[in-house]
C-alpha positions as CSV (number, residue, x, y, z in Angstrom):
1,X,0.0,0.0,0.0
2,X,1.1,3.6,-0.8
3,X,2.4,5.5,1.9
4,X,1.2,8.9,2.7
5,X,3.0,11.9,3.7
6,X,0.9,14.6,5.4
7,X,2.1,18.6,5.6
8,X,0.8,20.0,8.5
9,X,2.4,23.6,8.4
10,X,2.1,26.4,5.9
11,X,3.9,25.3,2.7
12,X,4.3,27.8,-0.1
13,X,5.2,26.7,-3.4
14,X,9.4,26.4,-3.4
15,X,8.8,24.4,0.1
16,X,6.6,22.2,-1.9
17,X,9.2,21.7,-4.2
18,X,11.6,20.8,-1.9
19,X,9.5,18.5,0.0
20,X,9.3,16.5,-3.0
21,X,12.9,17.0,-4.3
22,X,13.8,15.4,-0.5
23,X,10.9,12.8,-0.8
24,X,12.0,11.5,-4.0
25,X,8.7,9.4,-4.6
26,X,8.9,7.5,-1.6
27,X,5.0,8.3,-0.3
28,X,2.5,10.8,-2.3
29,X,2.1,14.1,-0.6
30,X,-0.8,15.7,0.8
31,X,-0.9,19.1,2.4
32,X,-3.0,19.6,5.3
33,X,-3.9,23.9,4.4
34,X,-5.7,22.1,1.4
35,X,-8.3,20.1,2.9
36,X,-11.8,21.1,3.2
37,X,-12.7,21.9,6.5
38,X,-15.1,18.7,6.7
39,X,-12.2,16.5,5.3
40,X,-9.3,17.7,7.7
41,X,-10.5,14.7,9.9
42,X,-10.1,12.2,7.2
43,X,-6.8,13.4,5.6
44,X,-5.0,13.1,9.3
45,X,-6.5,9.6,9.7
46,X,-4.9,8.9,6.2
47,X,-1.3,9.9,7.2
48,X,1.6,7.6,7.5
49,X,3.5,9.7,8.6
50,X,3.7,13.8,9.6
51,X,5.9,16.9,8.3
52,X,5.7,19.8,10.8
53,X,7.4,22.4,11.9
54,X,5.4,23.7,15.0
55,X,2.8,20.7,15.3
56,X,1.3,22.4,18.4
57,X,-0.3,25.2,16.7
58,X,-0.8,23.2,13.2
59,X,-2.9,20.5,14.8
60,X,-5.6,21.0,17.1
61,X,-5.6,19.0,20.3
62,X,-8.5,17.3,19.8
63,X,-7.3,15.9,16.4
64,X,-4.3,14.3,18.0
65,X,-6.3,11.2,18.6
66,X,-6.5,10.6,14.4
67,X,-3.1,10.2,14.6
68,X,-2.9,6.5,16.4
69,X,-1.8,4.7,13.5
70,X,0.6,7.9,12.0
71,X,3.9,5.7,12.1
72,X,6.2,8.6,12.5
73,X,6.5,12.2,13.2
74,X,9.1,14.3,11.6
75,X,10.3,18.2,12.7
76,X,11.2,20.5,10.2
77,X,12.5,22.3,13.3
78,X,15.2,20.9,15.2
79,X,14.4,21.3,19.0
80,X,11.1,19.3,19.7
81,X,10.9,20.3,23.6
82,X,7.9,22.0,22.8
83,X,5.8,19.0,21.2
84,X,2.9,17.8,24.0
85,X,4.8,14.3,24.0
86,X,2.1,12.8,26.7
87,X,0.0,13.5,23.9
88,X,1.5,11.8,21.4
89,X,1.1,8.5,19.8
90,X,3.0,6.0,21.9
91,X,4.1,4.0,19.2
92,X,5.0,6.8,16.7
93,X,8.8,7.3,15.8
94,X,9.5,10.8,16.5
95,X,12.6,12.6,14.9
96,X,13.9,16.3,14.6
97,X,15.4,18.0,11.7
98,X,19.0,17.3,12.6
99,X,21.1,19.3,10.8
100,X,18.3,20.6,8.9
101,X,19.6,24.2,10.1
102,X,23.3,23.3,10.7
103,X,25.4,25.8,8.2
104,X,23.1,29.0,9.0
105,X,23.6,28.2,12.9
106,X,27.1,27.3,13.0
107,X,28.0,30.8,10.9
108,X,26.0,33.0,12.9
109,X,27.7,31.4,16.5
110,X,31.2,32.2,15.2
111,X,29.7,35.5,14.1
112,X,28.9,36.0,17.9
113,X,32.0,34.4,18.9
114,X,34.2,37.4,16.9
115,X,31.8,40.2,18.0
116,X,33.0,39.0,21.6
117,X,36.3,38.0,21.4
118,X,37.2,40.8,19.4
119,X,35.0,43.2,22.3
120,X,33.4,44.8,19.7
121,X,30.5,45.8,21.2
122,X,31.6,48.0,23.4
123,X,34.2,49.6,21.1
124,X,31.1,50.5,18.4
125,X,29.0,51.6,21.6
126,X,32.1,53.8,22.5
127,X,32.4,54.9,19.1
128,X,29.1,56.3,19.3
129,X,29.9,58.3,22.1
130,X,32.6,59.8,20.7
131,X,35.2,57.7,22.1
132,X,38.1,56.7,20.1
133,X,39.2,53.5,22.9
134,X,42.1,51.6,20.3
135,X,43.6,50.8,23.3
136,X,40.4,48.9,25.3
137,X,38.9,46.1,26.3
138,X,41.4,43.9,26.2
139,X,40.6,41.8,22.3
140,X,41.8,38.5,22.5
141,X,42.7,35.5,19.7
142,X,40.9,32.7,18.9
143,X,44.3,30.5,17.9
144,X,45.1,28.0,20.5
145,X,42.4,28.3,22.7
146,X,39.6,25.6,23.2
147,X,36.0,25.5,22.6
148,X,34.3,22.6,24.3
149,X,31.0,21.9,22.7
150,X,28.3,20.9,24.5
151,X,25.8,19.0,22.1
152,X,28.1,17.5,19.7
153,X,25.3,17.2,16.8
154,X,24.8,18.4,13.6
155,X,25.0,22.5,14.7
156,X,27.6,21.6,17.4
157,X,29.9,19.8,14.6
158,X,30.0,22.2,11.8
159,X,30.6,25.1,14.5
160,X,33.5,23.6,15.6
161,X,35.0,23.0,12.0
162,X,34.6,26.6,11.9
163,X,36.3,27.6,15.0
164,X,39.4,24.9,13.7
165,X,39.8,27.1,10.9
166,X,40.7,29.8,13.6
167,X,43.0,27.2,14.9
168,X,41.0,26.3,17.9
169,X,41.2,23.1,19.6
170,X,38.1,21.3,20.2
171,X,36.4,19.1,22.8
172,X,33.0,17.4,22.2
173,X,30.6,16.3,24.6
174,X,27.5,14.1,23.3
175,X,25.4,11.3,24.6
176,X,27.7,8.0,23.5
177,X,31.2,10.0,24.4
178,X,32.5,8.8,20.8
179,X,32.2,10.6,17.6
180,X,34.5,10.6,14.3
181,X,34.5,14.5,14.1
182,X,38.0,16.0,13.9
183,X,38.0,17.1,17.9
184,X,40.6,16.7,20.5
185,X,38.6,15.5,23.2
186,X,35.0,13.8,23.1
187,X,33.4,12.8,26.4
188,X,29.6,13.1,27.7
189,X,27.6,15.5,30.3
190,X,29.5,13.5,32.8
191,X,32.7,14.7,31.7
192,X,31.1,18.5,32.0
193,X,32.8,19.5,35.0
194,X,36.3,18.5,34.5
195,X,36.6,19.9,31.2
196,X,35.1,23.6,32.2
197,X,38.1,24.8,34.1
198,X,40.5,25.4,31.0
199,X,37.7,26.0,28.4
200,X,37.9,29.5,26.9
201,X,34.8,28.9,24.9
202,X,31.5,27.0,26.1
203,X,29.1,26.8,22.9
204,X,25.7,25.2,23.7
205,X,24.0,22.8,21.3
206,X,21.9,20.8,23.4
207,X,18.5,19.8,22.9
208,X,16.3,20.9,25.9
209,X,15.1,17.6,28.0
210,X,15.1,17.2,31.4
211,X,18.0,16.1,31.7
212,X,19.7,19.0,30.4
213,X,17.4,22.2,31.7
214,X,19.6,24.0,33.7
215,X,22.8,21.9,32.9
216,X,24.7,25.6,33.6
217,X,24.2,27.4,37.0
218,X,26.6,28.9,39.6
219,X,28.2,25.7,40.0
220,X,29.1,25.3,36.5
221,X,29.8,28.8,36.0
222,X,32.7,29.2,38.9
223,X,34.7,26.6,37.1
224,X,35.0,28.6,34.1
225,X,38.1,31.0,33.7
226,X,37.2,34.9,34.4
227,X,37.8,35.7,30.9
228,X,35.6,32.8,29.3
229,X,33.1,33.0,26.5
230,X,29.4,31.1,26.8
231,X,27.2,31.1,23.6
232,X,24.2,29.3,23.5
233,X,22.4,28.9,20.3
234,X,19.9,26.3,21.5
235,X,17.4,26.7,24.5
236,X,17.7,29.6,27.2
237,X,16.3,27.2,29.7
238,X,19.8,25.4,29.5
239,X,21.1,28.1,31.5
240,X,20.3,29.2,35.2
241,X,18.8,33.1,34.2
242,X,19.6,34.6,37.7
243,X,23.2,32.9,38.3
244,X,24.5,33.5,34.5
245,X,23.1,37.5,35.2
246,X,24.7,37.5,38.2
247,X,28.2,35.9,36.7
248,X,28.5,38.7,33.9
249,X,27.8,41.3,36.7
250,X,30.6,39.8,39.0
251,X,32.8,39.2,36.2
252,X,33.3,41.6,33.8
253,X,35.6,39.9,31.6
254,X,33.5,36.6,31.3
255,X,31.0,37.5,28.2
256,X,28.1,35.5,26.8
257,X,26.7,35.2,23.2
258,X,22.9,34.5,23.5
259,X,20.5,33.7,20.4
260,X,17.7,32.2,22.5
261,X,16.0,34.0,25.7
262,X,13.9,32.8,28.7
263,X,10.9,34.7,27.5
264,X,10.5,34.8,24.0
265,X,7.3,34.7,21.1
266,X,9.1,31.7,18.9
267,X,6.9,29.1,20.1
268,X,3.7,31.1,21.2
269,X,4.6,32.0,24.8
270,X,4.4,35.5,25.1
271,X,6.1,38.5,24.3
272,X,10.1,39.0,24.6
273,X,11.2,39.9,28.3
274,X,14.0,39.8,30.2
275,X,14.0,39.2,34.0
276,X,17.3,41.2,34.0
277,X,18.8,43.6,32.3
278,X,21.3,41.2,30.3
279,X,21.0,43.5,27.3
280,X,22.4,46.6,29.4
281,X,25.8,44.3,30.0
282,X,28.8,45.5,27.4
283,X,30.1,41.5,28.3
284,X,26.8,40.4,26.1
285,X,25.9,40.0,22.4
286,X,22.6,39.2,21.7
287,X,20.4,38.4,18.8
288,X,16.2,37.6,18.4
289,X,16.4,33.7,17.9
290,X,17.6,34.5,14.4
291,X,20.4,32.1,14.1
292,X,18.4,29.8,11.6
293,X,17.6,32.8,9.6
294,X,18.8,32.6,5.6
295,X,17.9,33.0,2.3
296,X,16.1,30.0,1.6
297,X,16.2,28.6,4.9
298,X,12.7,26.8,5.1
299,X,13.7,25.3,1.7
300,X,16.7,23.6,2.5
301,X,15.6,22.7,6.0
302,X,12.5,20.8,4.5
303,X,14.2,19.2,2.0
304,X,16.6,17.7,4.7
305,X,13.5,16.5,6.7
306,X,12.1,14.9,3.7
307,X,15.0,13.7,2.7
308,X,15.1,12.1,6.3
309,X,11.4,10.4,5.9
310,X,12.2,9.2,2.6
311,X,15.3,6.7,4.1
312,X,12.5,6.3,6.5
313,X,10.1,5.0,3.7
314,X,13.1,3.0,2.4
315,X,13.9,0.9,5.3
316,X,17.4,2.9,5.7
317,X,18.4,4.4,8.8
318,X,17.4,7.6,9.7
319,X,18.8,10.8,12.0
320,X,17.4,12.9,14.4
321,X,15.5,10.2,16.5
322,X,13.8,11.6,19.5
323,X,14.0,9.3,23.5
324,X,10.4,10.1,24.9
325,X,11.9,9.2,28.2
326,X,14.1,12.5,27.9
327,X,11.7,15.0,27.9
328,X,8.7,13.0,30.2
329,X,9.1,11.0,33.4
């Protein structure tokens, strides 16, 4: 029998296309926005398997039950901590996008990673106040020092082939402790606290479960050198707010690169605020979420997830599989 894929986000016409460049034939293709209001019911029933890229606001709660015999989800997006996982199928494969966003993210990190170890905020923010500082603020070079990455994935991999090209030296932490990437070092969470106190750069590309909410508080943050860098491109919630705050205040020199906040619209919670004034800091760089952002960037992210579904649909082994267990007791 045919396999069907189903589309449950908005999919304009070069997303199509790319959804069935990465599908390659391997199910037909239907697309949720074109169903009839009395057939939405019937076309999720029909679905072997899902394409979404925020399922909680593209399917309605109630539907979620027409989804018991859906044999696997896939994420165009490559966090999935906010999919209602109790909810979910039991017996569906879930998988994220990984890599899906990889190039965009990696470039825009070591984008933030030079705007800080360069101190080049606060040189344009003197600058503006007609301060000519050449000799402040103390820039410093990326050669020789060493990035420990934390979420050794797809965005975590190509970020640090980046940062070797600036002759960094590289240590990987992931959830086996074994990778074949070109690193120095690979170890898991568990190796977290011995490798902190002679990191000069902490880059964050975790997925956000509960074993990893909060995986950098005070604790974590006094092992660091004075003079350290944090970037996190993945999930505020990673980070203690109050205790990281508090660090940057104590410790001028220590400087943090932050893409995602605590309270933030992405997902549908809210507007953007801040419970302190990170923003005011001249040790922060900060952006709106916008790491992923790129010309064409939903294309070539949904052609990857296709892509992923269609070694699905062959048999083959796929990437980006999601542990329920991680994100639900």
């Amino acid at each position: 029998m045919e396999k069907t894929l189903l589309v449950t986000c908005h999919a304009p016409e070069a997303v199509r296309a790319a959804i069935e460049e990465g599908l390659a034939g391997a199910a037909r293709i239907l697309f949720l926005e074109d169903a009839e209001p009395e057939s939405r019911g019937a076309v999720l029933s029909s679905a072997s398997a899902l394409l979404s890229f925020f399922f909680n606001r593209e399917v309605k709660e109630e539907e979620y039950p027409l989804l018991e015999e859906t044999e696997i989800f896939q994420s165009i997006s490559t966090g999935l901590d906010f999919l209602p996982f109790e909810r979910m199928p039991k017996k569906m494969i879930l998988a994220c996008n990984a890599g899906g966003w990889a190039p965009q993210i990696a470039e825009h990190t070591i984008a933030l990673l030079l705007a800080l170890s360069r101190r080049l905020i606060p040189l344009h923010n003197d600058l503006v106040k007609g301060v000519f500082n050449r000799q402040g603020y103390a820039p410093i070079s990326l050669r020789g020092k060493i990035m420990t990455v934390a979420g050794y994935g797809g965005i975590g991999r190509m970020t640090a082939d980046l940062a070797r090209g600036f002759g960094m030296r590289i240590r990987a932490l992931n959830t086996s402790g074994k990778t074949d990437g070109n690193v120095d070092f690979a170890g898991t969470l568990n190796d977290l606290h011995a490798v902190l106190p002679d990191t000069d750069v902490l880059l964050l590309s975790l997925p956000l479960n509960r074993h990893t909410k909060g995986v950098i508080g005070k604790t974590e943050l006094d092992l660091m050198k004075k003079n350290a860098i944090l970037l996190n491109v993945a999930r505020a919630p990673l980070v203690v707010e109050e205790d990281l705050y508090n660090h940057l205040k104590e410790h001028p020199d220590f400087q943090a690169g932050l893409d995602v906040w605590w309270k933030e619209p992405t997902w549908g919670g809210g507007d953007f605020d801040l419970d302190h004034p990170f923003l005011e800091l001249s040790n922060v760089a900060g952006s709106p979420h916008n790491s992923n952002r790129c010309e064409n960037d939903m294309v070539i992210a949904s052609r990857a997830a296709a892509a992923n579904l269609a070694a699905y649909f062959r048999g083959e082994k796929i990437s980006g599989l999601i542990r329920r267990e991680d994100y639900i007791e």
